[in-house]
C-alpha positions as CSV (number, residue, x, y, z in Angstrom):
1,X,300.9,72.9,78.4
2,X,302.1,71.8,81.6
3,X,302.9,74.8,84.1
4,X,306.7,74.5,85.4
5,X,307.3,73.0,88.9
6,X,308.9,76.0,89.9
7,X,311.5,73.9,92.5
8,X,313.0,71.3,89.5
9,X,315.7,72.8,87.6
10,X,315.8,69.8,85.4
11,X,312.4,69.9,84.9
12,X,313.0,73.2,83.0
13,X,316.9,72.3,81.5
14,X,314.7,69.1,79.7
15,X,312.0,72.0,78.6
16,X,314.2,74.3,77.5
17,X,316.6,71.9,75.7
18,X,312.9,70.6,73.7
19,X,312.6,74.2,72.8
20,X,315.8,75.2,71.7
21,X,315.9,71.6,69.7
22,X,312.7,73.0,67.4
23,X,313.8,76.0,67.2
24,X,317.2,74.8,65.3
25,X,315.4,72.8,63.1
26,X,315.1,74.0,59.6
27,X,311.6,73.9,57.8
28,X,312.5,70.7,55.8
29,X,313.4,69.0,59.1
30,X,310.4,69.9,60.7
31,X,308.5,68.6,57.8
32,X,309.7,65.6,58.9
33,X,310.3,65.6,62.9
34,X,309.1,63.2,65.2
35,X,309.6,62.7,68.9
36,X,312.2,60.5,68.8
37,X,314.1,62.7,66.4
38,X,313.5,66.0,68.1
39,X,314.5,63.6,71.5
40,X,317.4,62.6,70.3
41,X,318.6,66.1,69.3
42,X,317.5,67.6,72.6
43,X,320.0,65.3,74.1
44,X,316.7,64.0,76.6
45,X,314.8,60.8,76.9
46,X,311.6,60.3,74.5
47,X,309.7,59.5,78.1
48,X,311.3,63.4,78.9
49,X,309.0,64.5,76.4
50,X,305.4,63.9,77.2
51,X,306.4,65.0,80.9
52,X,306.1,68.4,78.8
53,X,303.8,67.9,76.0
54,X,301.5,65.5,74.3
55,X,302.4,66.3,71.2
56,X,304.4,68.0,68.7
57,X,302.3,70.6,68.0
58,X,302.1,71.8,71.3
59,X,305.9,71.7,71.7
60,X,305.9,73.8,68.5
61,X,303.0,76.3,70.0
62,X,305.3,76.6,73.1
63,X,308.6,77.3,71.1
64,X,306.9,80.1,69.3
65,X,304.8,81.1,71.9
66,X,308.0,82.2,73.9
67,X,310.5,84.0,71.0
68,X,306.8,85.7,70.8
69,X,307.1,86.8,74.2
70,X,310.4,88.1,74.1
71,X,309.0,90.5,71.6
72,X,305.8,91.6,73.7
73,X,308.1,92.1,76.6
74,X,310.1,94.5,74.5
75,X,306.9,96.0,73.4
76,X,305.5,96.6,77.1
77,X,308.9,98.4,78.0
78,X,308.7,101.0,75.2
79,X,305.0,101.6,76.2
80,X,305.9,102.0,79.9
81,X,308.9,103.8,78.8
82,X,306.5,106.7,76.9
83,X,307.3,105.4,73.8
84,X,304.4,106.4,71.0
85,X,301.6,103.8,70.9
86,X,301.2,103.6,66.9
87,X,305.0,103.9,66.3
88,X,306.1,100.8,69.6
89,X,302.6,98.7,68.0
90,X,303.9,99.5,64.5
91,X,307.5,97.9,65.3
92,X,306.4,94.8,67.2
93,X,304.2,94.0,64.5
94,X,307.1,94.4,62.4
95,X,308.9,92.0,64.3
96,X,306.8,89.3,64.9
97,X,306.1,89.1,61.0
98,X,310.4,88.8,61.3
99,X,310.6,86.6,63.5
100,X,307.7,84.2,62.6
101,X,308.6,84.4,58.8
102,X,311.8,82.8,60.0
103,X,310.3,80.2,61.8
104,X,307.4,79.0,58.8
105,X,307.9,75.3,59.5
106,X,307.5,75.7,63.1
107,X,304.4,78.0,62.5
108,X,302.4,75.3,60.6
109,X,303.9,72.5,62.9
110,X,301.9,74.4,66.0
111,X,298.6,75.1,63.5
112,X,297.9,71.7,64.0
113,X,297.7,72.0,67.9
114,X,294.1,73.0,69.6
115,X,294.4,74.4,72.9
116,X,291.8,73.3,75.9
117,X,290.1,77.2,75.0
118,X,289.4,75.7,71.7
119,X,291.8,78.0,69.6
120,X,294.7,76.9,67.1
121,X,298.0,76.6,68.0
122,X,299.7,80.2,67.8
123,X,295.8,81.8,68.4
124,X,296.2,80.3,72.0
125,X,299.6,82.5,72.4
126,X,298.1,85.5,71.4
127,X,294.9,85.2,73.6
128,X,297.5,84.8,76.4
129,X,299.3,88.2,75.3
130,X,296.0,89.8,75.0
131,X,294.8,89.0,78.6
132,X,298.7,90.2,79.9
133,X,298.4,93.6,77.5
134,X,295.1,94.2,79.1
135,X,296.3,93.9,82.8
136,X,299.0,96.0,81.8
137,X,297.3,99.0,79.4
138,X,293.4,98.3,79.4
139,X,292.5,99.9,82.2
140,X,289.1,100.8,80.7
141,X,288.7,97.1,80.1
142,X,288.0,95.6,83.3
143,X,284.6,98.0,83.4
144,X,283.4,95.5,80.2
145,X,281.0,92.1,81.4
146,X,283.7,88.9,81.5
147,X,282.2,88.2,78.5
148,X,282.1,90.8,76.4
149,X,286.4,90.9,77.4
150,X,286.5,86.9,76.4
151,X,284.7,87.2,73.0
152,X,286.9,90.3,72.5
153,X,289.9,88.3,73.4
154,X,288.7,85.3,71.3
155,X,287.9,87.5,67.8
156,X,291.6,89.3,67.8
157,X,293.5,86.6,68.7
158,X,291.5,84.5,65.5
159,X,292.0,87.4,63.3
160,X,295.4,88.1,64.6
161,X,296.6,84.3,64.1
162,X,294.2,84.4,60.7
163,X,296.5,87.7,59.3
164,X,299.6,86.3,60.4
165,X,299.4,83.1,58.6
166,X,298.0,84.6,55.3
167,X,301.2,86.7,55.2
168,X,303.2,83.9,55.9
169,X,301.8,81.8,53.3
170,X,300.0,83.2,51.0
171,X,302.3,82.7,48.4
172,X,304.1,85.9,47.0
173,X,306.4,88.3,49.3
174,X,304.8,90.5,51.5
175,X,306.1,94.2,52.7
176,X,306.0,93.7,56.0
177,X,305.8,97.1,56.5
178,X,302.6,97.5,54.9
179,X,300.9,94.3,56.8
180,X,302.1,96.2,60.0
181,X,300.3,98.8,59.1
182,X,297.3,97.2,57.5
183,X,297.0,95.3,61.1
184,X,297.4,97.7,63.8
185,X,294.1,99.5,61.7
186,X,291.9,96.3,62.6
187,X,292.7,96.1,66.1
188,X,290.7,97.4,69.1
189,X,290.9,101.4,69.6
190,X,292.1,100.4,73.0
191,X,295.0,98.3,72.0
192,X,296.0,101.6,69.4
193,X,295.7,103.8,71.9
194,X,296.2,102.4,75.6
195,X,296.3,104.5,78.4
């Protein structure tokens, strides 16, 4: 995804109005979405689009990618705040099984989109958040070889991304309380427990 030119405030109105467009669309209209339809309800010119993206995917990736955010911001202000580890991990769990079960249509939409690291769609967003939790929290971290960190970074955002999409569709409802939990107990003791 294109990094924002920091000094175009309608470089970022057209982005944002992209965004906002996906995110109102319902998962029957996203079935069905195209650029010139997602364009057209963005109020911005089909050319607008691939100044942004080259495809829909990757518009999809980004919309989610930032409500996901919004949550991990949340998240690293409890933890800073002294908030309990388990209970703050527990609770944005919580939420992003919310907040992505809402958004299904735009889920699969951005599982079609392969990031440059090689990772689909929503797996590339996590990576992201991992490699921001750990500046934040893994202080223990940066003693691990570059590699050993990347693989790490690569296997939970793949198991991450796998979880989250078998309990978005895998058919019957899911307690999302129970997935929570089940989660946080496959994740690295230093994402549990950070200091």
């Amino acid at each position: 995804m294109a990094a924002p030119p920091h000094d175009d405030p309608r470089w970022v109105r057209t982005r944002t109005a992209l965004l906002k467009a996906l995110l109102e669309l319902d998962d029957e209209a996203l079935a069905q979405v195209s650029v010139g339809s997602l364009t057209k309800a963005a109020a911005v010119h089909r050319t607008s689009f691939y100044n942004h993206f080259t495809s829909l995917p990757e518009a999809a990736t980004a919309a989610l990618g930032n409500g996901m955010r919004e949550i991990m911001s949340d998240d690293e202000a409890s933890r800073k705040a002294g908030d309990a580890p388990e209970q703050v991990a527990l609770r944005t769990i919580d939420r992003t099984l919310e907040w992505l079960s809402g958004h299904r249509g735009l889920y699969l939409l951005a599982s079609d989109w392969r990031s440059p690291t090689g990772l689909r769609g929503i797996a590339d967003v996590i990576s992201q958040q991992l490699r921001d939790y750990r500046a934040h929290f893994g202080a223990e971290q940066a003693q691990k070889p570059e590699d050993a960190v990347g693989a790490e970074e690569i296997y939970v955002a793949s198991a991450v991304e796998g979880f989250y999409a078998a309990m978005l569709h895998g058919g019957p409802e899911v307690n999302r309380s129970k997935a929570a939990r089940h989660l946080y107990e496959l994740l690295p003791e230093w994402m549990r427990s950070p200091r």
